[in-house]
N, C-alpha and C positions, 0 to 999 in steps of 0.2 A: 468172542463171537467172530465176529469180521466180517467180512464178504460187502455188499454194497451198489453189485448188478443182480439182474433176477436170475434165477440160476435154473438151469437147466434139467436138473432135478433136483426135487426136495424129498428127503425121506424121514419121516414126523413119527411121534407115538411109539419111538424105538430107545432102544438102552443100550447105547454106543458106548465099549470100554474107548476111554483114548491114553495116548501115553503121553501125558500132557502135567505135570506138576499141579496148575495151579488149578484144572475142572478135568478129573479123572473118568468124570460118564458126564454122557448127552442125550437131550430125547432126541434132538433133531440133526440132519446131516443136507449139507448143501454144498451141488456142486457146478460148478459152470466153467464149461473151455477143459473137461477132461479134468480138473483138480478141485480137490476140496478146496472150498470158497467158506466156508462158513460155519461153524458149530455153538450148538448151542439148546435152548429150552424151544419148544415147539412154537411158542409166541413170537421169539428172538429169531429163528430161521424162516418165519411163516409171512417176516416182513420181504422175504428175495423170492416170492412166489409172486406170479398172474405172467402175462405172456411180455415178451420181452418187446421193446419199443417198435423195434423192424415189422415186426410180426403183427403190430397193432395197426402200425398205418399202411400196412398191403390189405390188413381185412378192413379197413376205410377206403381205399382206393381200388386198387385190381379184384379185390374179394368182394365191394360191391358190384363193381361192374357184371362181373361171372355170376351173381347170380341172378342179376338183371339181363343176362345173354346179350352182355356188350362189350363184354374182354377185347374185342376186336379192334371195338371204335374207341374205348374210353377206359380209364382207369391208370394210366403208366404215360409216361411223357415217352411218345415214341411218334418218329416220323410218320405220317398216312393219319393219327387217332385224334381223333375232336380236343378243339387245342382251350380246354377247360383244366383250368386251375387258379392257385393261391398260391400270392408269395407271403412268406413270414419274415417276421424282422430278425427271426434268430435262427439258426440252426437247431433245430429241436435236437439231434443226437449230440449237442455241444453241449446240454443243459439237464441239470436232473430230472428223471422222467417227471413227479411231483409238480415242476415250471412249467410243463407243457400247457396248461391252462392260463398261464401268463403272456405265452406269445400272443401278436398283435398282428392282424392282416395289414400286407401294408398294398397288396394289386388283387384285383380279383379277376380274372379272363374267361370271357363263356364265349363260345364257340370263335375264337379269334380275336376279339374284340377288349376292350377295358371297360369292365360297367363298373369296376370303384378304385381310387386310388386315394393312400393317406396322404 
C-alpha cells in the first residue's frame, strides 16, 4: 500500500494492472506531489482521501471570514486586520492530522487583547 498524506487524487472502483510481484491489480490508485503515493483496495486508498490540512484551516480561517464579507478585516494574520487569534501548544502541521484534536490552546486574543492564557 504505502502513502500516508492525503493525496491529491484518488482513483477508486478501477482494475489497475501493476508490475509489481507481490499485488499484480489494484482497485485503488493515489497520488500526491505528481507521484504515485499509494495502491491498493479502495478501503486501503480511501484512508489518503478528505482535504489536506492547509486546506482545512484556511476554510476555518480566511474561508470563514469571505464569507462573512470580512476577508479584509479578519481571517490571516496580516498587518491593518483585527488582531484575533489562538496560540497552540504544537505545530499542528508537525503532527498527524488524527492529533489535531489533541492540541491544547495555550493564549487566546480578541481584538488585541489576552482574554485567556494557560
Amino acid at each position: 500500500m504505502g502513502g500516508g498524506r492525503p493525496a491529491d487524487l484518488v482513483l477508486r472502483g478501477g482494475h489497475a494492472y501493476l508490475v509489481y510481484a507481490a499485488r499484480s491489480w489494484a482497485e485503488a490508485v493515489a497520488v500526491a506531489g505528481g507521484r504515485i503515493t499509494a495502491v491498493g483496495t479502495d478501503a486501503e486508498v480511501s484512508a489518503l482521501t478528505g482535504p489536506h490540512l492547509a486546506t482545512a484551516l484556511a476554510a476555518f480561517t480566511i474561508g470563514s471570514a469571505y464569507v462573512n464579507h470580512a476577508e479584509f478585516e479578519s481571517g490571516s494574520v496580516e498587518a491593518g486586520k483585527r488582531a484575533d487569534l489562538v496560540v497552540l501548544d504544537r505545530n499542528v502541521f508537525g503532527h498527524p492530522v488524527g492529533e489535531i484534536a489533541l492540541a491544547q490552546v495555550d493564549l487566546t486574543i480578541v481584538d488585541g487583547a489576552v482574554v485567556y492564557a494557560r
